[in-house]
Chimera marker file (.cmm) of the C-alpha trace (Angstrom):
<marker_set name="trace">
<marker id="1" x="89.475" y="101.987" z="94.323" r="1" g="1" b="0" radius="0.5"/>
<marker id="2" x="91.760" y="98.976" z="94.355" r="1" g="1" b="0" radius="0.5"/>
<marker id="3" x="91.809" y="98.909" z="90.133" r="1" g="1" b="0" radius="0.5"/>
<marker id="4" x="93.033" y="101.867" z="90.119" r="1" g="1" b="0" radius="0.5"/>
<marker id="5" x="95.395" y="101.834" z="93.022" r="1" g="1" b="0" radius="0.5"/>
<marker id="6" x="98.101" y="100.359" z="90.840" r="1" g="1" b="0" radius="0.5"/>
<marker id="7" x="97.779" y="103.288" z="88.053" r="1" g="1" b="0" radius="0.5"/>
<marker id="8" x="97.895" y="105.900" z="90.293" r="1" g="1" b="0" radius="0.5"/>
<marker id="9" x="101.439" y="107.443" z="90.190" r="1" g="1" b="0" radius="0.5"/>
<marker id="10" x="101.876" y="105.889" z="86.397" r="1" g="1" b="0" radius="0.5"/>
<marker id="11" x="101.350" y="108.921" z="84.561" r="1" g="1" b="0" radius="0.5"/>
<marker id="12" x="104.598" y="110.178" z="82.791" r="1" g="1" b="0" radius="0.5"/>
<marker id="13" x="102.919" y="113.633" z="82.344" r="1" g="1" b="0" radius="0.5"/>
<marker id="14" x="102.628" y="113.614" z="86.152" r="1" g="1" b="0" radius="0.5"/>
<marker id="15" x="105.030" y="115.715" z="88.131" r="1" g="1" b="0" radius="0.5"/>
<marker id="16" x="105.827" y="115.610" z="92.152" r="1" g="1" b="0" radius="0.5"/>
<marker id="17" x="105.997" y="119.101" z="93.536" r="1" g="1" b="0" radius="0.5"/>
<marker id="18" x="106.337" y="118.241" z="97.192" r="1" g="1" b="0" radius="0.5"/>
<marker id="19" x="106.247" y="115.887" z="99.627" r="1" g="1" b="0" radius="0.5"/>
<marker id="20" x="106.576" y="115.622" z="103.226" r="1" g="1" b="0" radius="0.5"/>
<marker id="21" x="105.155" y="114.415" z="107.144" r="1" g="1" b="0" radius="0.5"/>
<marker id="22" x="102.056" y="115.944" z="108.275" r="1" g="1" b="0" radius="0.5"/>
<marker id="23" x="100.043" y="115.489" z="111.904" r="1" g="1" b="0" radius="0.5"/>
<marker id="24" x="96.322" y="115.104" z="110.511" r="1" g="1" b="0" radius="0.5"/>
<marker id="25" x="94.067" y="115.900" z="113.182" r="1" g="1" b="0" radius="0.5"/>
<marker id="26" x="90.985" y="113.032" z="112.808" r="1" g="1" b="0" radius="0.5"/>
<marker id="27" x="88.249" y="113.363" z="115.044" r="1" g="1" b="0" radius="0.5"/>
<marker id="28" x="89.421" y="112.499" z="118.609" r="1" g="1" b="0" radius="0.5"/>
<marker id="29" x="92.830" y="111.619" z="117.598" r="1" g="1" b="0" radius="0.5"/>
<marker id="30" x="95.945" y="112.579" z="115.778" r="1" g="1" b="0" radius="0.5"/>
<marker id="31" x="97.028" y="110.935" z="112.879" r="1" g="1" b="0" radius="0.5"/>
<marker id="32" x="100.793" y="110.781" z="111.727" r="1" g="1" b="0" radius="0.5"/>
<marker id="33" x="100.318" y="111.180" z="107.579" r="1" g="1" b="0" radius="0.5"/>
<marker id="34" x="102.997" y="111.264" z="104.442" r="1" g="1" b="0" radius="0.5"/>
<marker id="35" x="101.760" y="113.835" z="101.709" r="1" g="1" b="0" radius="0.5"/>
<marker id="36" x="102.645" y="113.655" z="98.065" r="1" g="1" b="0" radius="0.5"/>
<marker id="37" x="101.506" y="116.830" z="96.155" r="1" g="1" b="0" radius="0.5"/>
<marker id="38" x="101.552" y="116.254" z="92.770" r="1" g="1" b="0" radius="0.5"/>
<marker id="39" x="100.455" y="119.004" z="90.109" r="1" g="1" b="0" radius="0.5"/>
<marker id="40" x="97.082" y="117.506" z="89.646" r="1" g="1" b="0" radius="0.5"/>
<marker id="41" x="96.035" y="115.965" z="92.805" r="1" g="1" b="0" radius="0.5"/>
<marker id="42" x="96.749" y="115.778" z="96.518" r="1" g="1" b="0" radius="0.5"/>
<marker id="43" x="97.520" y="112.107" z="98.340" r="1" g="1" b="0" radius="0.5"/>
<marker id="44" x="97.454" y="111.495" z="101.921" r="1" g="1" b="0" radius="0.5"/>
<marker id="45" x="98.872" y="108.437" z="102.660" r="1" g="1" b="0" radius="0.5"/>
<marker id="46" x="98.707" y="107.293" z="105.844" r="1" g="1" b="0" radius="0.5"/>
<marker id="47" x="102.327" y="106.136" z="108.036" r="1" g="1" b="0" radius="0.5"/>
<marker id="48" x="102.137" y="102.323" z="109.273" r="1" g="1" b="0" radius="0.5"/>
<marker id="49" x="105.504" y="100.945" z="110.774" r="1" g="1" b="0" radius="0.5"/>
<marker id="50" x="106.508" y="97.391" z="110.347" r="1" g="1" b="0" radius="0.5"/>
<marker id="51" x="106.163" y="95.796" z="113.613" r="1" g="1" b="0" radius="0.5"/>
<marker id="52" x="109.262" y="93.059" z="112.650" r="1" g="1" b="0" radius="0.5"/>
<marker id="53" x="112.629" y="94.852" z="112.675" r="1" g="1" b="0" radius="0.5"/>
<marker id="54" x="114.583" y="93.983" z="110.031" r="1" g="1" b="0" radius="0.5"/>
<marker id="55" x="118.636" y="93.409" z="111.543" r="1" g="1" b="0" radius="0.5"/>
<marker id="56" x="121.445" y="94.473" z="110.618" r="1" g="1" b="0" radius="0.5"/>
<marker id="57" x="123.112" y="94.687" z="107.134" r="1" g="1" b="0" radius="0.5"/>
<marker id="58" x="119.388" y="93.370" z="106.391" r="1" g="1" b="0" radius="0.5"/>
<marker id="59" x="117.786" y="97.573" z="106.404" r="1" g="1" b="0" radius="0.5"/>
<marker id="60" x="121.060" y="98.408" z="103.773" r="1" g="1" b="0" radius="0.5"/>
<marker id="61" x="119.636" y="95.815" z="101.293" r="1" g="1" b="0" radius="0.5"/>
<marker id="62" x="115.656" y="96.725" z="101.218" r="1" g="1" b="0" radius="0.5"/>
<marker id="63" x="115.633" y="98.710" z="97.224" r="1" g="1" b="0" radius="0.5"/>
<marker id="64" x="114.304" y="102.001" z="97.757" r="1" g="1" b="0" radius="0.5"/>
<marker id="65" x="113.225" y="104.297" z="94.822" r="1" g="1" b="0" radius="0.5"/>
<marker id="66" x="116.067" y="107.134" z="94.798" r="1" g="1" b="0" radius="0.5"/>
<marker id="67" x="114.019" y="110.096" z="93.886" r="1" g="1" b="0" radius="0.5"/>
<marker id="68" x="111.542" y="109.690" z="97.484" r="1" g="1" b="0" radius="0.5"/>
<marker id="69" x="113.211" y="112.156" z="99.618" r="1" g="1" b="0" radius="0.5"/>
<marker id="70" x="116.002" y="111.161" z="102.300" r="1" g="1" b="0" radius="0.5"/>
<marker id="71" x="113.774" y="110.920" z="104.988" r="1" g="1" b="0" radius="0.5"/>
<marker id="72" x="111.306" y="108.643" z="103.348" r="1" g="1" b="0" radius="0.5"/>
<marker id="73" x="113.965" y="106.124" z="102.031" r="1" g="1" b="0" radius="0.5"/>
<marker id="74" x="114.998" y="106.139" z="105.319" r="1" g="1" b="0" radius="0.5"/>
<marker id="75" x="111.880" y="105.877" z="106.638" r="1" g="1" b="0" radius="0.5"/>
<marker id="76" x="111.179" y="102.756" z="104.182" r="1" g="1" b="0" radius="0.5"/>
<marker id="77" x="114.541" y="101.309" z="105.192" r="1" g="1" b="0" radius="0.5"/>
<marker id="78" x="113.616" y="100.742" z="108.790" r="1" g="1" b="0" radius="0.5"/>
<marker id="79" x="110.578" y="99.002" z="107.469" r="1" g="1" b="0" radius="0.5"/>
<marker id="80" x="108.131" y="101.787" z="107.592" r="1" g="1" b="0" radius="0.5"/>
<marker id="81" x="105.625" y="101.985" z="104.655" r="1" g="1" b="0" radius="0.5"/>
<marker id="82" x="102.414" y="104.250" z="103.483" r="1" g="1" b="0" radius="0.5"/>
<marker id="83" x="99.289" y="102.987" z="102.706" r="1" g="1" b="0" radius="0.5"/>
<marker id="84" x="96.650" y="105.403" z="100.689" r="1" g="1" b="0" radius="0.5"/>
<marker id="85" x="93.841" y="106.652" z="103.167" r="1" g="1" b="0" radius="0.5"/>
<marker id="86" x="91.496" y="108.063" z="100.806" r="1" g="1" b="0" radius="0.5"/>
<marker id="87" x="90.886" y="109.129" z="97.329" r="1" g="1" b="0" radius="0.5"/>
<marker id="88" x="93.225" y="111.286" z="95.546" r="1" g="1" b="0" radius="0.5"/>
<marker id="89" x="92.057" y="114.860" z="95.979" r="1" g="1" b="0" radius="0.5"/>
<marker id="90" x="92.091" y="116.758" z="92.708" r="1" g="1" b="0" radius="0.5"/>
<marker id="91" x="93.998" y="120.331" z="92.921" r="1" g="1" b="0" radius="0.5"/>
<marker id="92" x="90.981" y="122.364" z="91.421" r="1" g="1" b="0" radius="0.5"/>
<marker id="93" x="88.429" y="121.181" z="94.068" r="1" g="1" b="0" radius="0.5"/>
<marker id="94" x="91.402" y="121.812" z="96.980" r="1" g="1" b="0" radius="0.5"/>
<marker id="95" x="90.795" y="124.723" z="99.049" r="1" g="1" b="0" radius="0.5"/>
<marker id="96" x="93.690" y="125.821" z="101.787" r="1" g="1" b="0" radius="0.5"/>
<marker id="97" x="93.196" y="128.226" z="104.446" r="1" g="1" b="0" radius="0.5"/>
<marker id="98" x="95.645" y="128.874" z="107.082" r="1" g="1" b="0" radius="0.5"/>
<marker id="99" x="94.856" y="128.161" z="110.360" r="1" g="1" b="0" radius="0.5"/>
<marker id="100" x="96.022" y="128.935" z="114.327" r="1" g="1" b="0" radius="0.5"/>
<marker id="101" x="97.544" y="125.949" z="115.531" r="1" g="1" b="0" radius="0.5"/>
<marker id="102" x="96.174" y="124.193" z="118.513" r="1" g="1" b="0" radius="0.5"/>
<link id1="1" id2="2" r="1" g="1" b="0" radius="0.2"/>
<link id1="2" id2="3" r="1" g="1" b="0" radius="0.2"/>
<link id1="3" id2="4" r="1" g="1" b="0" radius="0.2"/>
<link id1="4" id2="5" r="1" g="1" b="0" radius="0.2"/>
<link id1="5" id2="6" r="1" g="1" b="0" radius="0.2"/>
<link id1="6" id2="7" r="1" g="1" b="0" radius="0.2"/>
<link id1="7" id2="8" r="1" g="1" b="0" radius="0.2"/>
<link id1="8" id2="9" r="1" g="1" b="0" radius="0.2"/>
<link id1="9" id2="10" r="1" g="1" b="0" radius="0.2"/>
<link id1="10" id2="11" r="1" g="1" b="0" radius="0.2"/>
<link id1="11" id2="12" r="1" g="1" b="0" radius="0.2"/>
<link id1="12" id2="13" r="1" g="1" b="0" radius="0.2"/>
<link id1="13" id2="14" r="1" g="1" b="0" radius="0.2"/>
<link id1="14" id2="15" r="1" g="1" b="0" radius="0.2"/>
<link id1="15" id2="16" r="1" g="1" b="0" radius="0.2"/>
<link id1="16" id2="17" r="1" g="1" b="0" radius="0.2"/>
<link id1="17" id2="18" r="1" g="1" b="0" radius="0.2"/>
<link id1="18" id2="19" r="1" g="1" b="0" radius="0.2"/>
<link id1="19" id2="20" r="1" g="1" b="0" radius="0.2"/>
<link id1="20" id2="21" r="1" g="1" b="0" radius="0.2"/>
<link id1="21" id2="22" r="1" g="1" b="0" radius="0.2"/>
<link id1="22" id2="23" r="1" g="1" b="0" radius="0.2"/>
<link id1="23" id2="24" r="1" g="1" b="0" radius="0.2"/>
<link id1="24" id2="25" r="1" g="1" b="0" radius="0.2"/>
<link id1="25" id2="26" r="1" g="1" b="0" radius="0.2"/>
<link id1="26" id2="27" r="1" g="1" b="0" radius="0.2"/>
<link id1="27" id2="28" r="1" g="1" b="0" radius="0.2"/>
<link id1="28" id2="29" r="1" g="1" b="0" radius="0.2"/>
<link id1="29" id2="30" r="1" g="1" b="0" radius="0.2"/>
<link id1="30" id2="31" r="1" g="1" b="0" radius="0.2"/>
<link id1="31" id2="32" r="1" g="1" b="0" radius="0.2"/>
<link id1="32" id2="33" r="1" g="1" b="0" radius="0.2"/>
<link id1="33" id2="34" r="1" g="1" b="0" radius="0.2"/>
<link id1="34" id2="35" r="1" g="1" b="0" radius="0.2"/>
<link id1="35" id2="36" r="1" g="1" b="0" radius="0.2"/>
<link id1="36" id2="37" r="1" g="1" b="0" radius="0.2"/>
<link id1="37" id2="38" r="1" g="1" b="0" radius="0.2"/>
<link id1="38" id2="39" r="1" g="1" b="0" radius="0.2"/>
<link id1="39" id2="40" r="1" g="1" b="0" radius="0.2"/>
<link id1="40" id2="41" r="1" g="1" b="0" radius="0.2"/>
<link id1="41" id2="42" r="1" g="1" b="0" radius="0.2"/>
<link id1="42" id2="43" r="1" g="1" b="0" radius="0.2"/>
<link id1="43" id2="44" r="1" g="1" b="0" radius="0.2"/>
<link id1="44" id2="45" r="1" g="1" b="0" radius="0.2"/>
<link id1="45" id2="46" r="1" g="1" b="0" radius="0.2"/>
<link id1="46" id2="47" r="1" g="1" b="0" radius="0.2"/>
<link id1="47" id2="48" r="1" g="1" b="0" radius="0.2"/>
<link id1="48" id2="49" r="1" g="1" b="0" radius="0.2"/>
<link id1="49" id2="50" r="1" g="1" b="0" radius="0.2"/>
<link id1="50" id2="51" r="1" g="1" b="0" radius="0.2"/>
<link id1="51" id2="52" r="1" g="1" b="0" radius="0.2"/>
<link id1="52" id2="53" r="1" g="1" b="0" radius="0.2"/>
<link id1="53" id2="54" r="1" g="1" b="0" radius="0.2"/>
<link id1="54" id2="55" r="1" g="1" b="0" radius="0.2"/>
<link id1="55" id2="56" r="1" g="1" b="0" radius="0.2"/>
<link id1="56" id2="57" r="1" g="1" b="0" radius="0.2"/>
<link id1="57" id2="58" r="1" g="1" b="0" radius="0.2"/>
<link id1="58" id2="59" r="1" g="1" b="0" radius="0.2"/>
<link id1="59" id2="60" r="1" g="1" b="0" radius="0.2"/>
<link id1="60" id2="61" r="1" g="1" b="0" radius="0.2"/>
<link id1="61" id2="62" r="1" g="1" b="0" radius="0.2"/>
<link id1="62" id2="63" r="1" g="1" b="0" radius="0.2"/>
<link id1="63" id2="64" r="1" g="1" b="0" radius="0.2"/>
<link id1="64" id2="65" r="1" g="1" b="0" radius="0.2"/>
<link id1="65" id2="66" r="1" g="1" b="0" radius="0.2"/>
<link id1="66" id2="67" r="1" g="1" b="0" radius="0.2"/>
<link id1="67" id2="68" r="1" g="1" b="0" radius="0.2"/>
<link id1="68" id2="69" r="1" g="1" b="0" radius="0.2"/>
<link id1="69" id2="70" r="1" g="1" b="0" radius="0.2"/>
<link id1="70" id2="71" r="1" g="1" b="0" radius="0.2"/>
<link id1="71" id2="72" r="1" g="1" b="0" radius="0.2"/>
<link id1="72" id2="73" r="1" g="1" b="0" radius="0.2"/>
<link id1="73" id2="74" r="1" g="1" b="0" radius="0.2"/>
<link id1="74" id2="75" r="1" g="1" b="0" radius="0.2"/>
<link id1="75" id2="76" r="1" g="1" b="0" radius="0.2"/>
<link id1="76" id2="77" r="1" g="1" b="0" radius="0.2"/>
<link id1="77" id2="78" r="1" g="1" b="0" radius="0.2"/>
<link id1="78" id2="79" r="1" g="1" b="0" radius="0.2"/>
<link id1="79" id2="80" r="1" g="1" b="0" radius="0.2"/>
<link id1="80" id2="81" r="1" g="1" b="0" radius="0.2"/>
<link id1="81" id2="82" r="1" g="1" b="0" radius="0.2"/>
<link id1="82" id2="83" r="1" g="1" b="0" radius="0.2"/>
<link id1="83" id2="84" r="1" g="1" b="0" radius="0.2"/>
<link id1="84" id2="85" r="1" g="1" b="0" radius="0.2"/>
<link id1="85" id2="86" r="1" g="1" b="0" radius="0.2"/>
<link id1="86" id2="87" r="1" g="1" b="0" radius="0.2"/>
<link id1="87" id2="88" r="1" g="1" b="0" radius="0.2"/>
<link id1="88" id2="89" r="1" g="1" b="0" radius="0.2"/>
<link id1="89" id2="90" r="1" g="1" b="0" radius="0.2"/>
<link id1="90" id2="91" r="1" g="1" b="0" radius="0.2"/>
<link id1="91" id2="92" r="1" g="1" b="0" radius="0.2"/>
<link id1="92" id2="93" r="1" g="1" b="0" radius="0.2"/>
<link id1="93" id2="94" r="1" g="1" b="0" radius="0.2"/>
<link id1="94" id2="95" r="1" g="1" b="0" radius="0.2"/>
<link id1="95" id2="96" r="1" g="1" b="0" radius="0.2"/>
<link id1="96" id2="97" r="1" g="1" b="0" radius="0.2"/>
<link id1="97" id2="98" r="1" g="1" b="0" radius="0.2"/>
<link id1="98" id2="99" r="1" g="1" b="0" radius="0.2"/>
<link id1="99" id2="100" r="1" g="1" b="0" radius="0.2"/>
<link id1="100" id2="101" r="1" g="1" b="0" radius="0.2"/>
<link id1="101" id2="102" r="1" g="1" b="0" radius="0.2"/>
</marker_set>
């Protein structure tokens, strides 16, 4: 929901316990994703990269948030960015299960 899009990560109470790449397998393709696991809900965001290259000394001025990890402020730097793909997904209706890999 785009109203509440701006409020999502505005909790103080709200902690980040991990965060990280993922390959998201979607139907007939493969989708390149950027998780955030926070200790109430689950975002998938999904990885676009800027098609205009910034030059230079330009990538060492972009502000980037120091507590994303390394590779995400690096990944920002070179103009990369994550849009949300779907609703939040709320830790007590997650289910994991391991699975063989393809």
């Amino acid at each position: 929901k785009e109203n509440s899009s701006e409020n999502i990560l505005s909790s103080a109470n709200r902690l980040l316990i991990h965060e990280g790449k993922l390959m998201l397998a979607e139907s007939t393709r493969l989708l390149d994703v950027y998780l955030f696991l926070f200790d109430d809900f689950l975002l998938i965001t999904k990885i676009k990269r800027n098609k205009k290259k910034y030059g230079g000394s330009d990538t060492n001025l972009i502000p980037v948030c120091p507590s994303l990890s390394p590779e995400l402020q690096s990944f920002i730097r070179e103009g990369g960015f994550c849009t949300v793909l779907d609703q939040p997904i709320p830790l007590d209706r997650l289910l994991l299960k391991n699975v063989e890999p393809i």
